[in-house]
C-alpha positions, 0 to 999 in steps of 0.5 A: 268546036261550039256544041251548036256545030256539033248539033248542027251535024246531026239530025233528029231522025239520026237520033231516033234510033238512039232515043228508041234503045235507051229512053223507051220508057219515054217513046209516048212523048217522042214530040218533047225530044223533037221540041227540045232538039228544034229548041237546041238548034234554033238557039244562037251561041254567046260569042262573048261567054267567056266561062266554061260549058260543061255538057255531059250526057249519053246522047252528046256522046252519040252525037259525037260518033256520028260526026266523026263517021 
């Protein structure tokens, strides 16, 4: 599965509760999530890449437990 499928499963109205657990600090500017996540989705994927991608985050893992619901 290419991370924008996985993206593409979940919406960012999923992740609020994510985001307000583990980044509260950072709730004022909730608008810069929304605007990075809109930015993730919209982006189209290389087809041609043939490197490897290595994403690692706590919010990739969140997202992953939710499509596997």
């Amino acid at each position: 599965m290419m991370l924008k499928e996985l993206v593409m499963k979940v919406d960012f109205d999923s992740l609020l509760p994510y985001l307000e657990k583990w980044e509260n600090r950072h709730l004022d500017n909730i608008y810069a999530f929304r605007e990075a996540y809109d930015i993730l989705r919209g982006m189209e994927p290389d087809r041609d890449y043939r490197g490897k991608a290595t994403v690692t985050t706590s919010i990739l893992s969140f997202i992953v437990s939710h499509v596997r619901r």
